[in-house]
N, C-alpha and C positions, 0 to 999 in steps of 0.2 A: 636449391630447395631444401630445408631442413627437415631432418629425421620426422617430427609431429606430423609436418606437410604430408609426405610421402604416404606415412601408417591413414591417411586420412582417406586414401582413394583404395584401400584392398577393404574386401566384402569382411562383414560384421561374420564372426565365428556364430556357428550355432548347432544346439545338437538336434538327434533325431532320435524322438520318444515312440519306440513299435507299438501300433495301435492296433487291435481285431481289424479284418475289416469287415465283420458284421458285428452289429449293436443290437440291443430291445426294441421290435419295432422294423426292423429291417429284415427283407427275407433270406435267406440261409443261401451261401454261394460258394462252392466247393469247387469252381469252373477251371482254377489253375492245381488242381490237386492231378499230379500226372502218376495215371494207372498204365504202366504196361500190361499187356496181355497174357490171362494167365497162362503158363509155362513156357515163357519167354526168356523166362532168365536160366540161362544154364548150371547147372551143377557141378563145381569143379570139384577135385580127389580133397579127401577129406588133409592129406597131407602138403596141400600146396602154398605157395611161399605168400605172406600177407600182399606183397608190394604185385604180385600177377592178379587179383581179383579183389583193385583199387573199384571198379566200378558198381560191385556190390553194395556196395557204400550207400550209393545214388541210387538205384534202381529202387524193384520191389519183388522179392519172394513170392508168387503164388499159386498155387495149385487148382482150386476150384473156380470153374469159371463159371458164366453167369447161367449156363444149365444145369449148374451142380454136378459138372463131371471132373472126375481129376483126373490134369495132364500136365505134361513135363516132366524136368529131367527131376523135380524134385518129389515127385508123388511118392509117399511112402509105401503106399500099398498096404496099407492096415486093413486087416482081414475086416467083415463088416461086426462081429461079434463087441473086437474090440471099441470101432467106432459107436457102434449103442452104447456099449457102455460112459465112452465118452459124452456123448450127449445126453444119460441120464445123469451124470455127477454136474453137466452142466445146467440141466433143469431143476436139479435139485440146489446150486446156489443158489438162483434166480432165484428161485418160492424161500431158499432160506433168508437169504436179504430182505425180501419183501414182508415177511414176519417178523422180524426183527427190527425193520423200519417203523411199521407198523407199531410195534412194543415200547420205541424209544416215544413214538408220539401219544402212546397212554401212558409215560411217564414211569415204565419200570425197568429202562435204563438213562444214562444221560447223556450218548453219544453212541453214533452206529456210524457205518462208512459201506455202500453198497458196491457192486463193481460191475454193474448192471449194463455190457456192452462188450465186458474186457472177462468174460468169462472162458473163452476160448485158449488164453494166455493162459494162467496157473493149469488148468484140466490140459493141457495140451503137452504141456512142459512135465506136469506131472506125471503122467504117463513115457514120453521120452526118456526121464534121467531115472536112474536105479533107486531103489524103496530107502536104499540107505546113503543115498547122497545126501548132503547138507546142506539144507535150503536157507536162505537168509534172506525176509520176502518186507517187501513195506506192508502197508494195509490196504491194497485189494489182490490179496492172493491167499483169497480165502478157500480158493478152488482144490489149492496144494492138500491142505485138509482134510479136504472133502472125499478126493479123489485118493488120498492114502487111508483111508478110511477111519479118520479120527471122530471119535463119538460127537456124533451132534449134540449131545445134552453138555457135555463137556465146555462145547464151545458158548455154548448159552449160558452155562454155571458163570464164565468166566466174564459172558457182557451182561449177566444183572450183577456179578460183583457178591454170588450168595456165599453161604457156609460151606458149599461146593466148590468156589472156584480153585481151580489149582494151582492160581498166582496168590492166592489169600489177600485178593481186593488192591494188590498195589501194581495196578496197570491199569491204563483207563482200557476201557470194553474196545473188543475187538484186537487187542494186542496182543492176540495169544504168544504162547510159548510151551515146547513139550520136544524134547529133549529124545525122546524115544520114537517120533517120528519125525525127526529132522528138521524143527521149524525152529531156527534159535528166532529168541523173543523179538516181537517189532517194535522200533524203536519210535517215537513220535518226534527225533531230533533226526529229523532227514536226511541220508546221505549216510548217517555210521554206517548202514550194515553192507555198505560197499567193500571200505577198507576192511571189515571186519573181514568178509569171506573171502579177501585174498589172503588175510593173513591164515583163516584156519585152511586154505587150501594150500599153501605152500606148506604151515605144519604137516599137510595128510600125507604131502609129497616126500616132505624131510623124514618122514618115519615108513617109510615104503610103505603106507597104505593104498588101496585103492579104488579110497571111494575120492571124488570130486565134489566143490560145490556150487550153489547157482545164487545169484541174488538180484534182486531187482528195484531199481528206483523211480522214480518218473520225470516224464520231459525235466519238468523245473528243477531238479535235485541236480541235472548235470550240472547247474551256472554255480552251483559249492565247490568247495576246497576236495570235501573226501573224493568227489569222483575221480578229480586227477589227481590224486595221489592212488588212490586205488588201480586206475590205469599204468599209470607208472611201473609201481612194484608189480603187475600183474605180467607186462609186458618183460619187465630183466629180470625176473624169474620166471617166466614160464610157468606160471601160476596155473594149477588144472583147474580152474575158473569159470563159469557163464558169466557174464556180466551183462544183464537186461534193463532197457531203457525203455518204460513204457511212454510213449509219445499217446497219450490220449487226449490231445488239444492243451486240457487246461491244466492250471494248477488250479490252487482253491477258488482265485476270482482270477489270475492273467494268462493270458495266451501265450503258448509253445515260443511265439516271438520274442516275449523278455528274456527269456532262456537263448536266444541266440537261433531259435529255428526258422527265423525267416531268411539268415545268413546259409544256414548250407544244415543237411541233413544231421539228428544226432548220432545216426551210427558212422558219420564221418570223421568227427570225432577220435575213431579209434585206429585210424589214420595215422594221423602226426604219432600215435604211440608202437607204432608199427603192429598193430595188431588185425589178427582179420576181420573186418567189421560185416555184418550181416544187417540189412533191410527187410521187414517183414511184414508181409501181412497178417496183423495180429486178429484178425478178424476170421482168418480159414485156420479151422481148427489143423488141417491136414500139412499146411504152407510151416505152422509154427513149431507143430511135432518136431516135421524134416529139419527144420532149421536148426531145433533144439538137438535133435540126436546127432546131426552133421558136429555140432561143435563139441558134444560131450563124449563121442568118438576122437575129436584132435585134442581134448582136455586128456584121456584116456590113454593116449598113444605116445602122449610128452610132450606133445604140442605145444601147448602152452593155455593160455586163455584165448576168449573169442567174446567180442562187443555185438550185440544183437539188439536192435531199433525193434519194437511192438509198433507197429503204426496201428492206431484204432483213437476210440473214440469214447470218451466218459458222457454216458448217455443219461446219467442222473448228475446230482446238484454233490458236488464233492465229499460233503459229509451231511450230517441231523443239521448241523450249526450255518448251512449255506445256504444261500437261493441263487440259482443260477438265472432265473431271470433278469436279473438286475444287473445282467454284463454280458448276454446272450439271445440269438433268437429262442424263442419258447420252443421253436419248433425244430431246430437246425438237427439234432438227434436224427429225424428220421430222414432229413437227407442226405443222410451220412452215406458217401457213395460204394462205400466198404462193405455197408448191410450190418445186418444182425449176426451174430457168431450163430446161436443158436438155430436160426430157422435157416443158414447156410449147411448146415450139416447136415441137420434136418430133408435140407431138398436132396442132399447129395446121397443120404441113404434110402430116401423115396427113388429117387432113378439109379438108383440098383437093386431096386428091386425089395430090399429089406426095413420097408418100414412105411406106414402111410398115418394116416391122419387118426384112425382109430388108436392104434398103438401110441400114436403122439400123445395125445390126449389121456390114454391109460398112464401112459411115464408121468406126463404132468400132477393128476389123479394121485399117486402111487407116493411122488415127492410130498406132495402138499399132507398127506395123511404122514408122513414120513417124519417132517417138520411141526405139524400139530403135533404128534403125541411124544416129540421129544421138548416140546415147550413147555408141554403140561406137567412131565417131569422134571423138569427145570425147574420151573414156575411154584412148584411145590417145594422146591428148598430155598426160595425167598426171591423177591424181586428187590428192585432198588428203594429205601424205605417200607419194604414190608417183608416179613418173616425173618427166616434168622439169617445170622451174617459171619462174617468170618471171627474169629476168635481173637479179641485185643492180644494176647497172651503170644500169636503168634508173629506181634512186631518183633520178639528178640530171639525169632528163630530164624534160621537160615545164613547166620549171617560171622558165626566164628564157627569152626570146628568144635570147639573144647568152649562154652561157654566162660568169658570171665569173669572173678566175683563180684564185682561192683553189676555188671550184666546182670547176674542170679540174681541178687540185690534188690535192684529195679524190678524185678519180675516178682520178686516177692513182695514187696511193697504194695504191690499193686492186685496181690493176692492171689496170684498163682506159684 
């Protein structure tokens, strides 16, 4: 029988394109999403060898369980002081996204990005890692901000793009950057600020400092180049590093699946690099703390870095520019089996006693007057197309030390 013959009887090659398996129209099915029980998963010594707590990986971090009580080995025991406070920086994103969505749709920005689900991540983290640690955040870690307490009018100067902004208009809205509280710039080419903050964390380490940094990308960012090269240099140096991976289902329209999450978890991942990977529920404000301070303790100690999975859920449409109906159930959000960040906390300081429905309501009240009358001082140093605006004059600043003459040149030509 000759060669042709032969190749005639093996099966026709073909590949296999990962699809949701819910569409528009279809009801929301969360039925293989495996929740262990909260504080089940043990908490090993912050200095234990990556290749002993391989199973991390696979599991899931969580502390609050479905009475809103917290147990296990990983409960931080945050006094309840602290946890209010956590849950008003976390009310107060909420109401600040929602006003600022609301702004993009009267047209006096041209792009907003909410984090409407995933607010427990940055407020959680923020609070865990030190005031002067170096954050390097995508765009929904707007909590980081918030919760360091960077002026709200600041950050609205910066998404109408006025005379106020403190990028002088050449960022699109929402990509802050500020220097003085540890946010370096977010990047809209996804994936740098991976590599970026292992590199400034091994400088912190090469000059005996001792601050660490944290940065974060999502599901889809892992299937790029920078993540593993990021991992790489993170793991053979000992990078004092966080390295977070928020798994919030989608990217802008495809599912965790094209990224490789139907093949095996993204904090497994940091497996093959020998590093110790952590699973989280990103959803229990108290689950992400622990997980965060656990790792920024072994960044802290010489440890090295630590790869930490956010498991939750982007409960709105990716950015202004998306519609998540058109590759989603409408409704699949609320049957997200994680819950809400907020009304999880929420319940957890009701059954301890410090907190109920009036006081909710006052917090809520308290944000939303919070974020009005810093709009309105926004709002008065120009929106997008009205009022005033950044200064042509300052395209030829920031960008030599020592301006040079043909520079001055241009700048005076142009009459300044």
């Amino acid at each position: 029988m000759s060669a042709p013959e032969l190749k005639k009887n093996r099966p026709s090659l073909s590949l296999r394109v990962p699809a949701p398996k819910c569409r528009p129209g279809d009801a929301p099915d969360f039925s293989k999403v495996d929740l262990p029980a909260a504080g089940a998963v043990p908490r090993p010594p912050v200095d234990v060898a990556p290749a002993k707590i391989r199973d991390l990986a696979f599991s899931l971090i969580r502390v609050l369980d479905e009475k809103g009580r917290a147990v296990g080995d990983w409960n931080p025991k945050l006094d309840a002081e602290t946890l209010r406070r956590g849950l008003k920086h976390m009310i107060t994103t909420r109401v600040f996204d929602d006003r600022m969505y609301r702004a993009q749709r009267q047209g006096k920005t041209s792009f907003y990005m909410k984090c409407t689900g995933e607010e427990a991540i940055a407020i959680a983290q923020a609070f865990a890692l030190d005031r002067h640690d170096m954050c390097f955040p995508s765009y929904r870690q707007q909590g980081l901000l918030i919760a360091r307490g960077y002026p709200l009018v600041t950050m609205m100067n910066q998404i109408y793009s006025n005379a106020q902004d403190p990028i002088k208009g050449r960022q699109l809205p929402i990509m802050y950057s500020t220097k003085e509280f540890g946010f370096f710039t977010i990047s809209g080419n996804l994936g740098t600020q991976f590599p970026q903050a292992v590199g400034w964390a091994m400088a912190s380490a090469y000059k005996g400092d001792d601050r660490i940094a944290a940065t974060w990308i999502g599901d889809g960012t892992t299937a790029e180049g920078d993540f593993h090269y990021a991992c790489n240099f993170a793991s053979i140096y000992r990078a004092p590093v966080i390295l977070n991976v928020v798994n919030n289902q989608w990217a802008i329209s495809s599912f965790a699946g094209i990224a490789g999450g139907d093949e095996s978890t993204f904090a497994s991942r940091g497996i093959g690099y020998g590093l110790p990977a952590l699973r989280v529920d990103g959803n229990d404000f108290l689950a992400v703390y622990a997980a965060t301070q656990w790792a920024a303790e072994r960044a802290r100690g010489n440890l090295g870095a630590t790869l930490i999975e956010l498991y939750s859920y982007r409960a709105e449409a990716h950015s202004t520019s998306d519609d998540p109906s058109r590759y989603r159930p409408a409704d699949e959000a609320k049957a997200w089996p994680l819950g809400d960040p907020i009304e999880r906390l929420k319940q957890h300081l009701i059954a301890l006693g410090e907190w109920d429905e009036a006081r909710h309501e006052a917090a809520v009240k308290d944000a939303t007057e919070q974020v009005r009358a810093a709009n309105a001082e926004a709002s008065a140093n120009g929106t997008l197309g009205e009022g005033k605006i950044v200064s042509v004059k300052t395209i030829f600043e920031d960008v030599y030390k020592d301006m040079p003459w043909h520079i001055r040149r241009q700048r005076q030509d142009l009459g300044y």
